[in-house]
TIBA-361919 format. One line per 8 residues: number of its first residue (from 1); their letters; for each residue x, y, z of C-alpha. Coordinates in Angstrom, 3 decimals. Layout:
TIBA-361919
NUM	A	X Y Z ~ ... $
END
This chain:
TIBA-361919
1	XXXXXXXX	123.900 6.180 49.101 ~ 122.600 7.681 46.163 ~ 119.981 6.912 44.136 ~ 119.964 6.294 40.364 ~ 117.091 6.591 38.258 ~ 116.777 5.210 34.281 ~ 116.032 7.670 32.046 ~ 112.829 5.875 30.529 $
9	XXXXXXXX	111.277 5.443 34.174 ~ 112.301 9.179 34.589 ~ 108.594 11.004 35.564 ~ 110.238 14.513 35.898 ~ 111.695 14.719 32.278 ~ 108.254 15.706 30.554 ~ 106.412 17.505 33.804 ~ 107.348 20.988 32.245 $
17	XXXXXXXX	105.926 20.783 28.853 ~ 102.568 18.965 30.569 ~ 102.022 21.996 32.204 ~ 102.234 24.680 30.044 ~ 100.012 22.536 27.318 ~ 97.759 22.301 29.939 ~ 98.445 25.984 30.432 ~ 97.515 26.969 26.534 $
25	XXXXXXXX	94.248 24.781 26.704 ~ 92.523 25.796 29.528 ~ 93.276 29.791 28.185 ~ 92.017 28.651 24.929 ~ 88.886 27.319 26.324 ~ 88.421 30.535 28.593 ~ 88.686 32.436 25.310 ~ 85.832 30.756 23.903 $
33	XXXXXXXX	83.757 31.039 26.247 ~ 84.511 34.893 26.827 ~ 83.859 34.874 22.934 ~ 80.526 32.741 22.887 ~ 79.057 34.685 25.367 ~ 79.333 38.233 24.351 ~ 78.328 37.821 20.584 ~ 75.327 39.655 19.345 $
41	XXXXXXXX	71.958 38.102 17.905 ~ 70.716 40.228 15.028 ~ 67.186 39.440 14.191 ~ 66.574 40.723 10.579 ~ 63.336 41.536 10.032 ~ 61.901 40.240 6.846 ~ 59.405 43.174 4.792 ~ 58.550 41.092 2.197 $
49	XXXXXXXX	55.758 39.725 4.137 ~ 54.316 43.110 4.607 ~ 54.969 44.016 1.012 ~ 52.704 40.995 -0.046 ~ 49.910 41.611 2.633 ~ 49.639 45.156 1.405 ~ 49.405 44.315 -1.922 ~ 45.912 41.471 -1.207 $
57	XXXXXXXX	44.124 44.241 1.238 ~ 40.784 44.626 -0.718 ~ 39.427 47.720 -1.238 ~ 35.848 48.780 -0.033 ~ 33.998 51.291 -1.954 ~ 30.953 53.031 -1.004 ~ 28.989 53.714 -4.043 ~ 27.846 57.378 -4.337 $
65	XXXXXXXX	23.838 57.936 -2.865 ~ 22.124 57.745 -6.526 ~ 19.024 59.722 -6.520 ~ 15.831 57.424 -7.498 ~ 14.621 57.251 -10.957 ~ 11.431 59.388 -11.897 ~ 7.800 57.751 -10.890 ~ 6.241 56.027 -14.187 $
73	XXXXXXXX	3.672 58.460 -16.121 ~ -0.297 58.363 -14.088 ~ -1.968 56.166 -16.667 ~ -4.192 57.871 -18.880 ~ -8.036 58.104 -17.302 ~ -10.473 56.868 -20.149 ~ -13.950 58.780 -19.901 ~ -16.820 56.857 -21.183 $
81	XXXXXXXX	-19.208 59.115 -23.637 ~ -22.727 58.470 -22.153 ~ -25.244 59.105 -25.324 ~ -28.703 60.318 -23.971 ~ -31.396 59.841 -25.796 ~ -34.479 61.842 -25.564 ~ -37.907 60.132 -24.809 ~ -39.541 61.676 -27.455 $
89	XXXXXXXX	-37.688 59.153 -29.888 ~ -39.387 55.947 -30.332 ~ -37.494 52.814 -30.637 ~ -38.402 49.605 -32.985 ~ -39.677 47.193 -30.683 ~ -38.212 43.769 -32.158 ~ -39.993 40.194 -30.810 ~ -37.493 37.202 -29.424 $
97	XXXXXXXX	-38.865 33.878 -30.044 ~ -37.256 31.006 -29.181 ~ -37.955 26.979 -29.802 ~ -39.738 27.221 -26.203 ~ -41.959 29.371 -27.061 ~ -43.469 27.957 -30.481 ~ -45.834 25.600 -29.098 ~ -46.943 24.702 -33.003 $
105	XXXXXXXX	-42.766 23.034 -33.229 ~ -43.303 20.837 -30.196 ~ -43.342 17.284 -30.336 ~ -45.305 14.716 -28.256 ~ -43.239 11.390 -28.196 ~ -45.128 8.410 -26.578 ~ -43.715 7.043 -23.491 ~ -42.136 3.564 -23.931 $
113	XXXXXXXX	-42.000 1.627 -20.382 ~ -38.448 -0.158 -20.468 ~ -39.124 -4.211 -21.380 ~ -39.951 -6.230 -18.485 ~ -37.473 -9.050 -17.396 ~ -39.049 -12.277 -18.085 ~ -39.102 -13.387 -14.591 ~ -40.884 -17.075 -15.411 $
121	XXXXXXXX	-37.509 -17.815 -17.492 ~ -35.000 -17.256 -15.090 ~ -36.661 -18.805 -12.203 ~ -37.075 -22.220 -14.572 ~ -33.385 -21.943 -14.580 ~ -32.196 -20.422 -11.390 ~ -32.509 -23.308 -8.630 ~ -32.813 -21.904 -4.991 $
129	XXXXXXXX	-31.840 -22.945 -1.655 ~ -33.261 -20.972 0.591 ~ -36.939 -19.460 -0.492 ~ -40.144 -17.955 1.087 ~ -42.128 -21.286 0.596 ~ -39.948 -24.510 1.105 ~ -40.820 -27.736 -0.463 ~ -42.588 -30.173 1.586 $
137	XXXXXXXX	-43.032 -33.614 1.228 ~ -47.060 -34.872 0.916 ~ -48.602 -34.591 4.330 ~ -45.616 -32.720 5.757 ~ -42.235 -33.988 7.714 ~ -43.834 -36.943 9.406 ~ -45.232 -37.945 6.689 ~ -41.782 -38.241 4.729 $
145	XXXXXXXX	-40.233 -40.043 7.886 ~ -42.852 -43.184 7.788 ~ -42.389 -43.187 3.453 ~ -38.458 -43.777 4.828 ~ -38.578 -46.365 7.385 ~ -41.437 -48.304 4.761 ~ -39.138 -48.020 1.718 ~ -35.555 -48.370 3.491 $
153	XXXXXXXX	-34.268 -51.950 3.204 ~ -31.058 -52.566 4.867 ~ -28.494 -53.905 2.650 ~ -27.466 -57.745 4.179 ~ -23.409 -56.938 4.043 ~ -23.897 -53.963 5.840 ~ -25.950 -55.874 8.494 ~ -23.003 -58.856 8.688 $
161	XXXXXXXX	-20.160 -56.161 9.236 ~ -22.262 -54.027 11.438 ~ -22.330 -50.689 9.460 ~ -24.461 -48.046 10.459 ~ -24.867 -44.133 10.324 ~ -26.467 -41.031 8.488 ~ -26.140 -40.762 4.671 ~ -26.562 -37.226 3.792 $
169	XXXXXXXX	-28.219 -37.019 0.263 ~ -29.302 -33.687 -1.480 ~ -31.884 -33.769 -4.679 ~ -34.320 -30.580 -6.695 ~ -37.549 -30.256 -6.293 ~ -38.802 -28.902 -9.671 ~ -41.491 -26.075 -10.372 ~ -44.012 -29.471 -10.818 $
177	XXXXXXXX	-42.799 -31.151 -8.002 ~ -40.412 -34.186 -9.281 ~ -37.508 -34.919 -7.659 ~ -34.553 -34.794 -9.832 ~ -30.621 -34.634 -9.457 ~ -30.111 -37.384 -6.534 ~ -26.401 -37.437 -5.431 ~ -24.937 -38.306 -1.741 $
185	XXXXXXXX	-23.126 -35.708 0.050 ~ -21.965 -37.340 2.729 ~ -21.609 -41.024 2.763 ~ -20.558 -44.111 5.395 ~ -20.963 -46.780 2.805 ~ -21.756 -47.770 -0.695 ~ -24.534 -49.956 0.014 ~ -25.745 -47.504 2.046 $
193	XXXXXXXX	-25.662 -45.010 -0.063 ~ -27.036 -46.967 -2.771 ~ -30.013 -47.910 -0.867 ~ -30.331 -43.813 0.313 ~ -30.019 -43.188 -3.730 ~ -32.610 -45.666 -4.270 ~ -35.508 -44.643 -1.520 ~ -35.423 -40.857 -2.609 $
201	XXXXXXXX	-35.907 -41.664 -6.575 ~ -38.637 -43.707 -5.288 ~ -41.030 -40.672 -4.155 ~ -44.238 -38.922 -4.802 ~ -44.180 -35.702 -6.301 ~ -43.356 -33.000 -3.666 ~ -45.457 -29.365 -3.055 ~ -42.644 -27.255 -4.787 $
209	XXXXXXXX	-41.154 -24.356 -2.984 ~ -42.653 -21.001 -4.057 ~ -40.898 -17.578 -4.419 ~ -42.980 -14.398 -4.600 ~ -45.885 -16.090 -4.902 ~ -44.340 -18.418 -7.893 ~ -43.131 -21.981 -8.108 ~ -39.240 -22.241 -8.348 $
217	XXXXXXXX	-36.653 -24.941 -8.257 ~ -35.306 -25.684 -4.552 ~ -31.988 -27.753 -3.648 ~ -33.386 -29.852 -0.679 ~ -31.506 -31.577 1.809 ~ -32.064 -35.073 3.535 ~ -30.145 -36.896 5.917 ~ -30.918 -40.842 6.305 $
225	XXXXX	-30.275 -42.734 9.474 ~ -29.193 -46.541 9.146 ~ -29.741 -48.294 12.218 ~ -29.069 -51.674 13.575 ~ -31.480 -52.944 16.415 $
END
């Protein structure tokens, strides 16, 4: 039985032609490659670069050995001219006075001591606290205690809300001895204080405080103890 083919499902028709395309291509591509691999690299070498690097070299020069200038001129040697004068020739003999010596020209000026400082004035002024001879009280410190506790009278409202302490008081003791410029330092009360005010105006004349040998005012200090019993 034969067999029939149709001419579109006919694989034979174009095998020919397939193969000699394939044929020219794979020649072709042999060609190339024979071509590619056999060509010459020329480098080319560029002067230019040179050319310019020549030109910037700098040139050294070694300046010629230059003898050195002359030395200056020796300066010139001055001679002094000695003069010498015989003995024989006798000289004017000429006298120097001066102001020291002219004992007729001096002067004798008195001596004036400088003014003394008026010592009496400023120690009528100046009031002291601390001096060589304190004040003290007429018949000394025990003295002043019993003129307290005779002239202190305790102040009734002080006694009804039980107030008590030490009221500190300061006062002067003039050059003559008066006490002068009462004022309380430290106080607990005013009736207190008051009555502390009160006692100290009320005393003799004190020895005043002395300062090289002189009376002076003194800033005195007495504390006065209020006690309940």
């Amino acid at each position: 039985m034969e067999i029939k083919k149709s001419p579109k499902a006919d694989l034979e028709k174009g095998k020919t032609l397939s193969i000699l395309m394939g044929a020219v291509v794979a020649l072709a591509v042999m060609f190339v490659g024979f071509e590619w691999g056999t060509r010459d690299i020329q480098v080319v070498k560029y002067e230019g670069v040179a050319d310019i690097i020549a030109e910037e070299e700098i040139e050294i020069t070694i300046p010629d050995d230059a003898p050195p200038p002359p030395p200056p001129p020796p300066a010139p040697v001055v001679v002094e001219e000695l003069n010498i004068v015989e003995d024989d020739v006798e000289l004017e003999q000429q006298e120097i006075l001066s102001t020291e010596d002219d004992q007729t020209s001096a002067q004798v000026e008195a001596y004036v001591p400088p003014a003394a400082v008026e010592e009496e004035e400023e120690s009528s002024t100046q009031i002291f606290t601390v001096v060589e001879e304190m004040p003290e009280f007429p018949g000394g410190d025990q003295e002043l205690l019993k003129f307290i506790n005779r002239s202190v009278k305790y102040p009734v409202i002080a006694q009804e809300n039980g107030i008590q302490g030490r009221v500190v008081c300061t006062f002067t003791v003039n050059q003559d001895g008066s006490v002068v410029d009462t004022e309380v330092v430290r106080g607990i009360d005013p009736s207190l204080d008051k009555e502390a005010l009160r006692v100290i105006g009320t005393m003799p004349k004190w020895k005043p405080g002395k300062q090289r040998g002189k009376p002076v005012r003194v800033r005195y200090t007495l504390p006065i103890v209020f006690r309940l019993q």
